[in-house]
C-alpha positions in Angstrom: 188.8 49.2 93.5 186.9 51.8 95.6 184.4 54.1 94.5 185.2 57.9 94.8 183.0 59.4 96.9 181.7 62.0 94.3 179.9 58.8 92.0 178.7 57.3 95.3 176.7 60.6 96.1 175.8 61.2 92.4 174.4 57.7 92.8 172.3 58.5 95.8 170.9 61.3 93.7 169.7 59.0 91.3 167.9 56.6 93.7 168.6 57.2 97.5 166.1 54.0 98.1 163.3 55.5 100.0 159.7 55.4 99.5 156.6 56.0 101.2 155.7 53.0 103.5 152.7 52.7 106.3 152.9 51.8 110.0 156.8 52.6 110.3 155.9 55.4 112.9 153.7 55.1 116.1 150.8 57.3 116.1 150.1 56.9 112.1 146.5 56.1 112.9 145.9 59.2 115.1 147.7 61.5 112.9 145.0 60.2 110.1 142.1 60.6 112.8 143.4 64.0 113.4 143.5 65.1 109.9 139.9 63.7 109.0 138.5 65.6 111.6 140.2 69.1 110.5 139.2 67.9 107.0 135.8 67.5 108.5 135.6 71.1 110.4 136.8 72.5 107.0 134.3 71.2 105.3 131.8 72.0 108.0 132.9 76.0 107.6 132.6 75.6 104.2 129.2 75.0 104.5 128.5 78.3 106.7 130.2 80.3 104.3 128.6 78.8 100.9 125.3 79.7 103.2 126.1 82.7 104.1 127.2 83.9 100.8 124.3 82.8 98.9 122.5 84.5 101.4 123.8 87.6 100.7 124.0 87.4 97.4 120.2 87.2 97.5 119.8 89.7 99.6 122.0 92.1 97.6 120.0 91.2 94.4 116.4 91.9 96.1 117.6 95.3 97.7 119.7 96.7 94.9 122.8 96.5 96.8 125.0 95.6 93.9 128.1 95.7 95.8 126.4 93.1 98.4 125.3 91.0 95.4 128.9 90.9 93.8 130.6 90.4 97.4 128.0 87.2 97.7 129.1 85.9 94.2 132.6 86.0 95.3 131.9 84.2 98.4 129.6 81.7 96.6 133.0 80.9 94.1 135.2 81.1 96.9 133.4 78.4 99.2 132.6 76.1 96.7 136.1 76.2 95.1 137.0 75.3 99.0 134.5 72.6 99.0 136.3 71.3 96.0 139.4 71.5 97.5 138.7 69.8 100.6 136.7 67.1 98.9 139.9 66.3 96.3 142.7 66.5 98.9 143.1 63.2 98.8 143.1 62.6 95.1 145.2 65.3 94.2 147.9 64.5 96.6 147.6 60.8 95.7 148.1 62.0 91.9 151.0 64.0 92.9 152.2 61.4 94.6 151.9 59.0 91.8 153.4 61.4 89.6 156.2 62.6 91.6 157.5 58.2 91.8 157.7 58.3 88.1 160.6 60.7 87.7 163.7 59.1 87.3 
């Protein structure tokens, strides 16, 4: 007896049989080289900017310029919420990940 097409497919729904797997592509190691060193140059900018916007900050707070100060606040959140970000890429994707393969 054959199996209608429709509970084959609803059965590929359920568990098509894939899963995340390392070195089945040429290039893997590049790729990751690559997207270290963009994680790297983010993190670098980041750094400007969280300087930059503490700088200002302080500048705005010794002149009186409270629009400067608050603009160097935001800029201070902002870069540091990048910073954290950038530094938990990895984590949060792994957890994600991790999450995602337990759905059934």
């Amino acid at each position: 007896m054959s199996v209608p097409l429709a509970d084959h497919v609803i059965q590929l729904a359920y568990d098509p049989g894939i899963s995340p797997q390392g070195g089945g592509l040429p290039g893997l190691a590049v790729l990751k080289n690559v997207v270290n060193s963009i994680n790297m140059f983010g993190i670098i900018a980041v750094v400007g900017a969280l300087a930059v916007s503490l700088g200002v900050w302080a500048w705005g707070h010794h002149t009186g310029g409270h629009q400067a100060e608050a603009n160097g606040k935001k800029g201070a959140v902002v870069a540091t919420g990048a910073a954290l970000g950038l530094g938990a890429a990895n984590g949060i994707v792994a957890f994600f990940s991790d999450l995602g393969s337990q759905v059934h």
